[in-house]
N, C-alpha and C positions, 0 to 999 in steps of 0.2 A: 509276114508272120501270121500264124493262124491264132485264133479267138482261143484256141486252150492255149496255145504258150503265152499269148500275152496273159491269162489267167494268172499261168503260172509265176511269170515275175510279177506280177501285183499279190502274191499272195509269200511269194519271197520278202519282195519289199515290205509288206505289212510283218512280217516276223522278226526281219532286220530292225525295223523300225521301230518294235515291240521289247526288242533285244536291246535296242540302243536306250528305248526308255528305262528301263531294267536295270540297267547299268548303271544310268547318270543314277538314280535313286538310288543303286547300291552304295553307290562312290560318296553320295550326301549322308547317306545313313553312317559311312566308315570314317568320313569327313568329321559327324556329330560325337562319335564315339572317342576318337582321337580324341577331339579338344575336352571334354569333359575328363579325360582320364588324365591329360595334361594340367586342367583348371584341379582336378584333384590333388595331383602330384604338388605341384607350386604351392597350392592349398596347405599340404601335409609338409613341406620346407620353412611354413611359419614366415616366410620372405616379407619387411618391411616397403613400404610404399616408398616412392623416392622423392616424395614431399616430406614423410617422418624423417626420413634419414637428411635431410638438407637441413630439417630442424635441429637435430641431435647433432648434427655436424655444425652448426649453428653457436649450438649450445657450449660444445666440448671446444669449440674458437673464442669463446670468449671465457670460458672458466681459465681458460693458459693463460689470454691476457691479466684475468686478475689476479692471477696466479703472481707471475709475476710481479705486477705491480705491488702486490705483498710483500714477495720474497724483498724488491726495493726499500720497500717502508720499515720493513724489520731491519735489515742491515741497519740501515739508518739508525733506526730506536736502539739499536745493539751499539753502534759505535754513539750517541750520545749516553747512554746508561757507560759504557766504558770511560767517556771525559767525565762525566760526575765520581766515579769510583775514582778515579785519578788524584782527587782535588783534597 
């Protein structure tokens, strides 16, 4: 090969390789854009963490247990208020 064509692919190769840098920074730049409009979006959904929600979930499991255990203890005070009315 002669000294201009090797020229020539070394000067492909550097535009290729100019093109290729070009690129990967485009992709990082559409990369960055994506997740911000995403981090936006989620943002704008108001979405609870899922440490809150394990708490609230937490919460709303024991409110039914006392729930119930109420609803127990009335019955109960209802049927003795009913033996003293009896009497």
């Amino acid at each position: 090969m002669s000294s201009s064509s090797t020229k020539i692919f070394d000067e492909v190769a550097k535009l290729l390789s100019g093109a290729a840098g070009m690129a990967q920074g485009l992709r990082e730049e559409i990369d960055g854009l994506i997740k911000s409009q995403l981090d936006r979006l989620v943002s704008d959904m108001e979405l609870v963490k899922r440490e809150e929600f394990e708490v609230v979930k937490e919460m709303a499991s024991r409110a039914r247990q006392e729930n119930a255990e109420l609803k127990e203890r009335v019955a109960a005070l209802e049927a003795e208020l009913d033996k003293l009315k009896r009497r």
